[in-house]
C-alpha positions as CSV (number, residue, x, y, z in Angstrom):
1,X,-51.9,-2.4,-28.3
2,X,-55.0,-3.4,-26.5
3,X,-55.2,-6.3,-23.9
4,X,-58.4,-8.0,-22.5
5,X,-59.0,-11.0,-20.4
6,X,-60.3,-14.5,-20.7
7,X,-60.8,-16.1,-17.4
8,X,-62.0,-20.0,-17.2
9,X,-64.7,-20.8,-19.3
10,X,-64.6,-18.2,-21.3
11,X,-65.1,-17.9,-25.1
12,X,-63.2,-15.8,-28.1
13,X,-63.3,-15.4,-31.8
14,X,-66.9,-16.4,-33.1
15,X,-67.0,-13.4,-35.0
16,X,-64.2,-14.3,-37.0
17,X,-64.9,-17.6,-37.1
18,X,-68.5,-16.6,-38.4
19,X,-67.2,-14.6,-41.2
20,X,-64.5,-17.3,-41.8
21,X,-61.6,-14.8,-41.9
22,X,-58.3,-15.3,-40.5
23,X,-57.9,-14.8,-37.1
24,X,-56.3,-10.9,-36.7
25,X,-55.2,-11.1,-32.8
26,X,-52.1,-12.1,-31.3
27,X,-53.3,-14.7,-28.5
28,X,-50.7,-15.0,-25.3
29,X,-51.5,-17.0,-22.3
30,X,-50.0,-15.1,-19.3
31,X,-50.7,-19.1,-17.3
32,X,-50.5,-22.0,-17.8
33,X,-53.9,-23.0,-19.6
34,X,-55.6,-25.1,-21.2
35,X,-57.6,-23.9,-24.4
36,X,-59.9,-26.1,-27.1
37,X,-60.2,-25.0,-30.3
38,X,-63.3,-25.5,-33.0
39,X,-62.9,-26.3,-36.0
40,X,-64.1,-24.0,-38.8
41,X,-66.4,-26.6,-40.3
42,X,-68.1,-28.1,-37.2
43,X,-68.6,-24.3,-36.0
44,X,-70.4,-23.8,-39.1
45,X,-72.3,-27.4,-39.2
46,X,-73.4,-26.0,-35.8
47,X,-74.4,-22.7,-37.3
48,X,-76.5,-24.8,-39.5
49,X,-77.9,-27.5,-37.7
50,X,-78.2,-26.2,-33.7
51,X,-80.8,-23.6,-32.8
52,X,-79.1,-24.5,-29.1
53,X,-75.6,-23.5,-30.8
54,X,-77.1,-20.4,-32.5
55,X,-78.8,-19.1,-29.6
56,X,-75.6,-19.7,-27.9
57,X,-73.4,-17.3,-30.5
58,X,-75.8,-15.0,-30.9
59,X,-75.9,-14.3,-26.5
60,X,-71.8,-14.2,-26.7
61,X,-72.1,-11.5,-29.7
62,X,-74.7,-9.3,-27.9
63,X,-72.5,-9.7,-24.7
64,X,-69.4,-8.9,-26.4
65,X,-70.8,-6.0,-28.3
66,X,-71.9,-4.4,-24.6
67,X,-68.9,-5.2,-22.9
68,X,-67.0,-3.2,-26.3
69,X,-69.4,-0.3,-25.7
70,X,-69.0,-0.4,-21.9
71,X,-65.3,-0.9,-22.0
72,X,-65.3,2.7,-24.5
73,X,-67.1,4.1,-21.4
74,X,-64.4,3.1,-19.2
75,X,-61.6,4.5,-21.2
76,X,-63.5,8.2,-20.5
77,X,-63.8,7.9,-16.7
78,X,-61.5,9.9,-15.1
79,X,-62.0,8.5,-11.6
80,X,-58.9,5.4,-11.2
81,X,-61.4,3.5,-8.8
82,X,-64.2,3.5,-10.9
83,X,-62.2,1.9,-14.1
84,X,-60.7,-0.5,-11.9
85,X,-64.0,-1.9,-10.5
86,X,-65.7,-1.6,-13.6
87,X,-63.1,-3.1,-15.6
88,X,-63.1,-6.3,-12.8
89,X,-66.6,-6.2,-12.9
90,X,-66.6,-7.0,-17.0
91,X,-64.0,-9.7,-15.7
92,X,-67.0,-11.4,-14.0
93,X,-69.8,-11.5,-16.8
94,X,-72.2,-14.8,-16.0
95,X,-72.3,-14.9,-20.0
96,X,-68.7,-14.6,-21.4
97,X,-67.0,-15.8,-18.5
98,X,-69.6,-18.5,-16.8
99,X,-66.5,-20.3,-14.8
100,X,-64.7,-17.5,-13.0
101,X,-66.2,-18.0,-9.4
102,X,-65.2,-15.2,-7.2
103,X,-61.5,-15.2,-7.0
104,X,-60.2,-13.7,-10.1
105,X,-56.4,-14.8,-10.8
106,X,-54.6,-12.1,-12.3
107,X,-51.7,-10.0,-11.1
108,X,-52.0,-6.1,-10.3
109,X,-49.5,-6.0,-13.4
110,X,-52.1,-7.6,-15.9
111,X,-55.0,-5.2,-14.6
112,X,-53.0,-2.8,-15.1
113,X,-52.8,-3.6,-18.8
114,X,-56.3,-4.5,-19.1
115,X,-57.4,-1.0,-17.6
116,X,-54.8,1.6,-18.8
117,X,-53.2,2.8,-16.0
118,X,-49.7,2.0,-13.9
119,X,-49.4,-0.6,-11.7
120,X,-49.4,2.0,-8.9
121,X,-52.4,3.9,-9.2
122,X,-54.2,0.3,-9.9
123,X,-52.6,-1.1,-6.6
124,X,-54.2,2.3,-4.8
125,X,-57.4,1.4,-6.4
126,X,-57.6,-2.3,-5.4
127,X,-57.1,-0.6,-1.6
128,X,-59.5,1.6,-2.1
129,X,-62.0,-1.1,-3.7
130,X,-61.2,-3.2,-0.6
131,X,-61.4,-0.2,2.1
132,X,-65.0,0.0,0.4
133,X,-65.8,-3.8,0.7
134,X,-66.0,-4.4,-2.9
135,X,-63.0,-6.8,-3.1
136,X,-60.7,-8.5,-0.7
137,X,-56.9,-8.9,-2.3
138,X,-55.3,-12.4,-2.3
139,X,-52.4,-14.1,-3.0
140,X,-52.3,-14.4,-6.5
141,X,-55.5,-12.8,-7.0
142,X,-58.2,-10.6,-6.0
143,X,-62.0,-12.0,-4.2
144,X,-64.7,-10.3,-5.4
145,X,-66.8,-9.7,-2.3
146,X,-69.7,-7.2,-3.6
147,X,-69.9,-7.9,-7.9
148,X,-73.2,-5.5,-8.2
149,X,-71.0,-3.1,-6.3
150,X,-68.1,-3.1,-8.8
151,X,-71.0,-2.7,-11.3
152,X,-73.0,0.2,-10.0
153,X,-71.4,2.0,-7.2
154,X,-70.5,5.2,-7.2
155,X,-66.9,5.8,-5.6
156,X,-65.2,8.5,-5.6
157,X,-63.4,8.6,-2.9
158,X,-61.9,12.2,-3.3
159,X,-65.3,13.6,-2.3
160,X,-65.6,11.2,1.1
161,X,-62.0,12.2,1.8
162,X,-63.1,15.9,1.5
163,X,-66.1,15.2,3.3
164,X,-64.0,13.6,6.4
165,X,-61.3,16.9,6.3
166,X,-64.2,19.8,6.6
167,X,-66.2,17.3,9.8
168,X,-62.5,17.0,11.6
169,X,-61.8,21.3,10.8
């Protein structure tokens, strides 16, 4: 089973809609939300008839074709911290997702699903993340304080840890 996130004013299935095939996903709102739907034909009269609307589509395929390659690379890190800020990072793409803000509702339960790892080792993360002023955990959700941060930062805290033990020996 694989999970991913759509936070406000986000987008989903204009591939399938594009190719006109069934839709293949099971869709479950963890919220209360409201979603629109388009329907087949106007999608397509828009295909046809909107360079605006094409240009549009063809900026959420690109998108959603990096965040698939960039989400493979985040299955292979092995550092807990890093998937966690990278995944939350994807969470927050101006593109796919224009009307997140900068508090992201979600449980540490759902990130958890949407990264791979327990509920544990993602609520160690999120202190880590926080410790490094990358995030700031909310009620009901998490701030993000430093996005290029989650993007492009190196942490790995067992090496600053290690660092911290051989200064105080």
């Amino acid at each position: 089973m694989t999970f991913t996130g759509v936070p406000p004013g986000g987008w989903f299935g204009e591939g399938t809609a594009l190719k006109r095939e069934v839709y293949r996903y099971n869709i479950q709102a963890l919220r209360a939300s409201v979603v629109a739907g388009l329907p087949l034909e106007t999608f397509h009269w828009l295909i046809d008839n909107s360079l605006g609307f094409n240009r549009f589509v063809m900026n959420q395929l690109n998108e959603r074709l990096g965040q698939f390659i960039a989400a493979r690379e985040f299955d292979r890190l092995n550092n807990p911290d890093l998937r966690v800020a990278r995944n939350l990072a994807a969470l927050f793409n101006p593109v796919l997702f224009s009307g997140v803000g900068d508090l992201l509702r979600i449980t540490q339960q759902e990130l958890a699903y949407l990264v791979g790892l327990s509920r544990q080792r993602v609520n160690e993360a999120l202190i880590h993340l926080q410790e490094e002023g990358l995030i700031r955990v909310e009620y009901g959700g998490l701030r993000i304080l430093d996005l290029q941060g989650l993007r492009t930062r190196m942490i790995d805290r067992r090496n600053r840890d290690n660092q911290v033990t051989e200064k105080n020996l």
